[in-house]
C-alpha positions as protocol buffer text, in pm:
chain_id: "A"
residue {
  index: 1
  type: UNK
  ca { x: 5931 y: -20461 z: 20475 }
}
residue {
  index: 2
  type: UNK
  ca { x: 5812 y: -20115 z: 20501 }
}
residue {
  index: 3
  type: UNK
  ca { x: 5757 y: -20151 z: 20898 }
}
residue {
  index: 4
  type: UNK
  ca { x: 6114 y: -20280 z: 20871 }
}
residue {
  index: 5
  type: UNK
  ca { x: 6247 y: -19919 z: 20713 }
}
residue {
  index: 6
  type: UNK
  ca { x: 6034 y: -19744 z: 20935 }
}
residue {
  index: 7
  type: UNK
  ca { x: 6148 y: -19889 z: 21259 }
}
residue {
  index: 8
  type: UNK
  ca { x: 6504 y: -19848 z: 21140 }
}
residue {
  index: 9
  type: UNK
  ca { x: 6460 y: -19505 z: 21048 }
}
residue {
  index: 10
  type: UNK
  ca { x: 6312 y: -19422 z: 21406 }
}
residue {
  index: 11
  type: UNK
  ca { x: 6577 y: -19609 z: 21534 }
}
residue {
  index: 12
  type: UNK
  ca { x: 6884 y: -19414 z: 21349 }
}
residue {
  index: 13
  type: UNK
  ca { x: 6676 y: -19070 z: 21442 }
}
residue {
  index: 14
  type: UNK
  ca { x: 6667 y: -19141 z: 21828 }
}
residue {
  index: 15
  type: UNK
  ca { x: 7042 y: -19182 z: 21778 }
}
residue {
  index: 16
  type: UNK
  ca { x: 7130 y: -18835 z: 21658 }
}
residue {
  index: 17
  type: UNK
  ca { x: 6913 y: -18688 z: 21893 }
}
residue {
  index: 18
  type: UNK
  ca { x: 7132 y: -18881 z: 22183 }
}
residue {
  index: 19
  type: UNK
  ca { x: 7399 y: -18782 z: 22017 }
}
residue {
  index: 20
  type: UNK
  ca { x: 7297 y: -18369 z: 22048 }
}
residue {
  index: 21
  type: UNK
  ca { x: 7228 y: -18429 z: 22381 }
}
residue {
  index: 22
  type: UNK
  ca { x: 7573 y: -18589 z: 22485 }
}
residue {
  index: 23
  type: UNK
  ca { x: 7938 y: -18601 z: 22343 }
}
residue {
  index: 24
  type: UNK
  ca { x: 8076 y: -18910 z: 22218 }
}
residue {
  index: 25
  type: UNK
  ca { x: 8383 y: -18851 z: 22374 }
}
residue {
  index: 26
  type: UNK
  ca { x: 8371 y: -18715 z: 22764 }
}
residue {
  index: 27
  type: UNK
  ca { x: 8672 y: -18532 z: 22713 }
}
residue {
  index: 28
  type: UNK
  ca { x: 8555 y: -18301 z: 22544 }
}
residue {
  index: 29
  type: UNK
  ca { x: 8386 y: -18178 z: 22890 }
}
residue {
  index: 30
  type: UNK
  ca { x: 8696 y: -18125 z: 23106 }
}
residue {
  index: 31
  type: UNK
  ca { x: 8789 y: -17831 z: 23170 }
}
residue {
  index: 32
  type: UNK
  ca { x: 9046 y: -17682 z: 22919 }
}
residue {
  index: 33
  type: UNK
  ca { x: 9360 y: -17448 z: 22951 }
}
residue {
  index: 34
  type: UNK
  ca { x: 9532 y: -17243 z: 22742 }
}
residue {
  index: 35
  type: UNK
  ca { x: 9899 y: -17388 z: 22639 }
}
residue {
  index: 36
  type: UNK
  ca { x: 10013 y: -17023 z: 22569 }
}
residue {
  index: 37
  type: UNK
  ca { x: 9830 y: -16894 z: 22967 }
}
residue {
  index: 38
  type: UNK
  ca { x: 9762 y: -17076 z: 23211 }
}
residue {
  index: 39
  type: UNK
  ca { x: 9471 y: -16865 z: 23321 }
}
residue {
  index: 40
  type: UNK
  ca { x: 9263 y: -16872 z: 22961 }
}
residue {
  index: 41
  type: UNK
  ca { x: 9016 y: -17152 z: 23048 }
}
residue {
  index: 42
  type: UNK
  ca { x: 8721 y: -17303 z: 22834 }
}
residue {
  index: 43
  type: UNK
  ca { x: 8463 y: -17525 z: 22911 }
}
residue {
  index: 44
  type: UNK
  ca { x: 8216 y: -17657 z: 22705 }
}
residue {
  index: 45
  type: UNK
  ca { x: 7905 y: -17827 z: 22709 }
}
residue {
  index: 46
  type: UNK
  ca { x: 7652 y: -17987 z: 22375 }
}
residue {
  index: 47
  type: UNK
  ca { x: 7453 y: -17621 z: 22437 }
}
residue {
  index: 48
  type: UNK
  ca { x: 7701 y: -17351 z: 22587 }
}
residue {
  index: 49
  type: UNK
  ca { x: 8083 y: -17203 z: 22576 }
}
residue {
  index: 50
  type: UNK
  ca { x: 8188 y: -17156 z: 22903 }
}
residue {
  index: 51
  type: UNK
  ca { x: 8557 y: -16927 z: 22927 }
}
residue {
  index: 52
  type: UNK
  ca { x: 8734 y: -16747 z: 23121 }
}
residue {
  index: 53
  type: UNK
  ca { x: 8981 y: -16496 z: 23051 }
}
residue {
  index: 54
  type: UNK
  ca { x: 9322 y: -16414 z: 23149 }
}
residue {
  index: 55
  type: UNK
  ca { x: 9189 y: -16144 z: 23364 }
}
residue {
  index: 56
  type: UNK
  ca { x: 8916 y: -16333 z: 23524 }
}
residue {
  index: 57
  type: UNK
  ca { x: 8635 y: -16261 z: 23375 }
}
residue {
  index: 58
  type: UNK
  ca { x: 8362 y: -16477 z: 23321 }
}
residue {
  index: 59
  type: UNK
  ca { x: 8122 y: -16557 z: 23066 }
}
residue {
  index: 60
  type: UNK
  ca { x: 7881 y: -16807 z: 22839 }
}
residue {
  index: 61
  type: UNK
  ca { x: 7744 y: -16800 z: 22573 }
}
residue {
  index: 62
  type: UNK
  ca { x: 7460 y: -17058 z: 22398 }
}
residue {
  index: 63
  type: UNK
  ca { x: 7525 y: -17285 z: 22122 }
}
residue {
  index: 64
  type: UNK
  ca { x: 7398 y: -17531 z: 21875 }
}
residue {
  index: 65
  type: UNK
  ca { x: 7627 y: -17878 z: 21858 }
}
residue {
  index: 66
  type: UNK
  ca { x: 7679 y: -17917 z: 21515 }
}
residue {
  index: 67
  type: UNK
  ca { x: 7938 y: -18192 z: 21457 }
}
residue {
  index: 68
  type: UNK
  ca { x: 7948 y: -18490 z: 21792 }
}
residue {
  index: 69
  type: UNK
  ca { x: 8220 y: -18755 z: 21702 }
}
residue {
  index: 70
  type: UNK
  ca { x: 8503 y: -18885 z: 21894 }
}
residue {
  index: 71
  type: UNK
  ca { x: 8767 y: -18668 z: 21740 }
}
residue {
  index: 72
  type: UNK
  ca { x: 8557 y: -18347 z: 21688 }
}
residue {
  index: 73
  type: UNK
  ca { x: 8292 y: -18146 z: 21853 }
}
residue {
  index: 74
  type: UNK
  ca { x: 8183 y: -17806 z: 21651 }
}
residue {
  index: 75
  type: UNK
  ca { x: 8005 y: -17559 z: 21819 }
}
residue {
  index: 76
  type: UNK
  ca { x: 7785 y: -17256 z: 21677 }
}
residue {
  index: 77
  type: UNK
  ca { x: 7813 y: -16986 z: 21940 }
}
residue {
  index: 78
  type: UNK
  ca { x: 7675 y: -16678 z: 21988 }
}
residue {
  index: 79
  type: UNK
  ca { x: 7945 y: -16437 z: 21950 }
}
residue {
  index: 80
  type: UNK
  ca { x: 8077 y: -16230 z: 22253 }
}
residue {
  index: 81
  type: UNK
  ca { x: 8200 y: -15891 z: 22212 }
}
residue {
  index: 82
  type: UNK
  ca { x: 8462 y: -15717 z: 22391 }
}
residue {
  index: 83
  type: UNK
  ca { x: 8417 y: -15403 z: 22557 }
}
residue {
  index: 84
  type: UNK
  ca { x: 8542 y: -15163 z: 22303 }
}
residue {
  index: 85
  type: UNK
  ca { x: 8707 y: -14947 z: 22585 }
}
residue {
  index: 86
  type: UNK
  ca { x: 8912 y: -15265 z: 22723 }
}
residue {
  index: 87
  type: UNK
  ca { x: 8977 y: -15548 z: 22462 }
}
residue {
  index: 88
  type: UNK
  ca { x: 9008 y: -15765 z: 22748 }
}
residue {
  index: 89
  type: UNK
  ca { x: 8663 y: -15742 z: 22943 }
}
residue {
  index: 90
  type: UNK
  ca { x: 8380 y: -15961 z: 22808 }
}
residue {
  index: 91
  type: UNK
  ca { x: 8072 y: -15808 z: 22778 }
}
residue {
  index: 92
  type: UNK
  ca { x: 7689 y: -15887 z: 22777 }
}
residue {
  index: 93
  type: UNK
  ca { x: 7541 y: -15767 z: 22424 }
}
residue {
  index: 94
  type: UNK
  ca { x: 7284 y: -15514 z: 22394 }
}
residue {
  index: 95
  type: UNK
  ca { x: 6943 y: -15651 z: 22319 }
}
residue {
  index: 96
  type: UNK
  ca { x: 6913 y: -15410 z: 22028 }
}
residue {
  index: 97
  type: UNK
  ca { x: 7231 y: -15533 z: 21885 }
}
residue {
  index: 98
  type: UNK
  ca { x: 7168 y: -15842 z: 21583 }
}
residue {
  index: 99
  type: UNK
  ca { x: 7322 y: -16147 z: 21753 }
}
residue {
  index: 100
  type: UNK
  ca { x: 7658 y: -16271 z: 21566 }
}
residue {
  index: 101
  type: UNK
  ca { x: 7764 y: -16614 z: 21570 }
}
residue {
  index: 102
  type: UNK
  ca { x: 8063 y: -16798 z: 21552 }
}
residue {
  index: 103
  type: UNK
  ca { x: 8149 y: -17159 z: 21503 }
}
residue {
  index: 104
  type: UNK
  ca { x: 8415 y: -17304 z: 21758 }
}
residue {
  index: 105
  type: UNK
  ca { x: 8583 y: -17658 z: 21600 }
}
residue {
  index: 106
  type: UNK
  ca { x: 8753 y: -17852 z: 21895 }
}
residue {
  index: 107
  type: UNK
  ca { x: 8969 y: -18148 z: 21773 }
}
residue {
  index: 108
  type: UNK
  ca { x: 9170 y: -18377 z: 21939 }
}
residue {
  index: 109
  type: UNK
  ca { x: 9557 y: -18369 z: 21866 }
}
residue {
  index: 110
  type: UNK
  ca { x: 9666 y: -18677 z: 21713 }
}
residue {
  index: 111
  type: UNK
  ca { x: 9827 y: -18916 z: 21918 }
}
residue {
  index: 112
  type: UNK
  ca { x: 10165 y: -18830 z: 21767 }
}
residue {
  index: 113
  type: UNK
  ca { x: 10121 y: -18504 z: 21971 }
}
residue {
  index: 114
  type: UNK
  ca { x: 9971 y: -18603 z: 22281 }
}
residue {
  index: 115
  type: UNK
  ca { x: 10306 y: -18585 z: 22516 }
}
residue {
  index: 116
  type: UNK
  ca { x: 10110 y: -18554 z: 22828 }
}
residue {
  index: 117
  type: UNK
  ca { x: 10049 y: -18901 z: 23048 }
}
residue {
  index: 118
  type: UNK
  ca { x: 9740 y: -18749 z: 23217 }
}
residue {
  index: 119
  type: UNK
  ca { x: 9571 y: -18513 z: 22961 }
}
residue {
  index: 120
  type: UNK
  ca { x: 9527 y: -18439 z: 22623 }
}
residue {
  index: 121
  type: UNK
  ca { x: 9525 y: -18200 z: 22408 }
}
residue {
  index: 122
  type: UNK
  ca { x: 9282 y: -18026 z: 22205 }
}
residue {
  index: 123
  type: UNK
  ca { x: 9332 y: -17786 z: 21906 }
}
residue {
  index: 124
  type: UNK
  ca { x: 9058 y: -17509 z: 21933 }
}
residue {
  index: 125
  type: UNK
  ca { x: 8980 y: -17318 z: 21559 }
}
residue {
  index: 126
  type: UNK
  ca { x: 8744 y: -17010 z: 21528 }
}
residue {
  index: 127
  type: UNK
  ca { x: 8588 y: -16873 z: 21273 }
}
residue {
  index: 128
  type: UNK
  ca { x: 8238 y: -16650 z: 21219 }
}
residue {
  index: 129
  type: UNK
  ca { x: 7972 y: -16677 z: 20927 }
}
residue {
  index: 130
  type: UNK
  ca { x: 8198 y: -16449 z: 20693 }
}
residue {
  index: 131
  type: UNK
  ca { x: 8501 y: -16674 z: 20680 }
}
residue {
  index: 132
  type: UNK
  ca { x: 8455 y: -16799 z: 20402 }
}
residue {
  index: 133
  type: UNK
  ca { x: 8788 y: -16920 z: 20352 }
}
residue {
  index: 134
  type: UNK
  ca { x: 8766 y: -17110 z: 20715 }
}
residue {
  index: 135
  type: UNK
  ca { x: 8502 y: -17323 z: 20635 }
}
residue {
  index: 136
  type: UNK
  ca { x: 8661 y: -17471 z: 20322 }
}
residue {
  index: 137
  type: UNK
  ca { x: 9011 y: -17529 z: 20490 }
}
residue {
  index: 138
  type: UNK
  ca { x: 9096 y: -17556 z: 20841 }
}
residue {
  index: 139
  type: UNK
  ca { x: 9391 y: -17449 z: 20830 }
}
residue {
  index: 140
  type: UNK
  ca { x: 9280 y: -17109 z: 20772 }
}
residue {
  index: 141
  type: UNK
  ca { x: 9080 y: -17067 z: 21091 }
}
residue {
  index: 142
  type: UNK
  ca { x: 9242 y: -16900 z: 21445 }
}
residue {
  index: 143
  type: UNK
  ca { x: 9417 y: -17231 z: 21603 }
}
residue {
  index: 144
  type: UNK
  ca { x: 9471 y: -17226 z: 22003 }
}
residue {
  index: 145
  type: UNK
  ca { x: 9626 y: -17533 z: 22177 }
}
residue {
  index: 146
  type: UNK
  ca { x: 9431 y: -17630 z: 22482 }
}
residue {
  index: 147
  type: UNK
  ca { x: 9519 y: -17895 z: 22763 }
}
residue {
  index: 148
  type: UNK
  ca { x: 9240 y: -18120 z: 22939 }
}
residue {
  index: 149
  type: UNK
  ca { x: 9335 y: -18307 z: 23206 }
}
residue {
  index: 150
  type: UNK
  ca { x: 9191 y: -18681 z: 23228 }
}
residue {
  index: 151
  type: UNK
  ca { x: 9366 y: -18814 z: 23503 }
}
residue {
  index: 152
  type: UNK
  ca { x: 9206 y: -18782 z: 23886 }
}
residue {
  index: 153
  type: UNK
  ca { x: 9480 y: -18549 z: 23976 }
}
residue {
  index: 154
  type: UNK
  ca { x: 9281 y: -18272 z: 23874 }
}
């Protein structure tokens, strides 16, 4: 019996580390666009935030997957600052700066909202450690709309 447990339990462990390696759901892969701008762009992967900003800057930032299911992927990102002479320029961080993280919660819109015959979309909410608030209701966190095209048109 105790073989039995242990094989299971080595068994359910290889699972969730699959599951940090890989999303359950692929869409969460495709590339996503802002509803609000076309030209805001995210892409993420089970170990980095990849965007893109209106302006066209570029940059990534590492992450830990902290939540893989088929309606939710949460991210905890390092946090990238803005250039504090131009709000809109992403910036490297100094070295000697502490690193600040935030966690990124990407959720598929129900179906009752999913209008689109060859995407979907995905609700984007932000919050950093202090939000308090965030982490006990959702609905308290920054929400952005996001469109990911599944179809081959893309």
């Amino acid at each position: 019996m105790k073989k039995v447990i242990v094989i299971l339990a080595i068994l359910v462990a290889s699972c969730t580390t699959l599951k940090k390696d890989k999303f359950v759901n692929p869409i969460f892969y495709n590339k996503m666009v802002g509803t609000y701008t076309k030209y805001d762009t995210i892409q993420i992967t089970p170990t980095s935030y990849h965007i893109t900003n209106f302006y066209g800057y570029q940059t990534k930032a590492n992450c830990e997957l902290l939540e893989n299911t088929w309606e939710k992927v949460t991210l905890k990102c390092l946090h990238l600052p803005h250039d504090k002479n131009n709000e809109n320029e992403l910036i490297i961080i100094d070295e000697d700066e502490a690193p600040e993280y935030w966690t990124r919660i990407f959720v598929l819109a129900p179906e009752d909202e999913q209008t689109e015959k060859d995407g979907k979309f995905i609700i984007r909410y932000t919050y950093d450690e202090k939000s308090y608030a965030c982490k006990k209701d959702i609905r308290n966190c920054s929400r952005y709309p996001y469109f990911a095209r599944t179809s081959s048109n893309k």
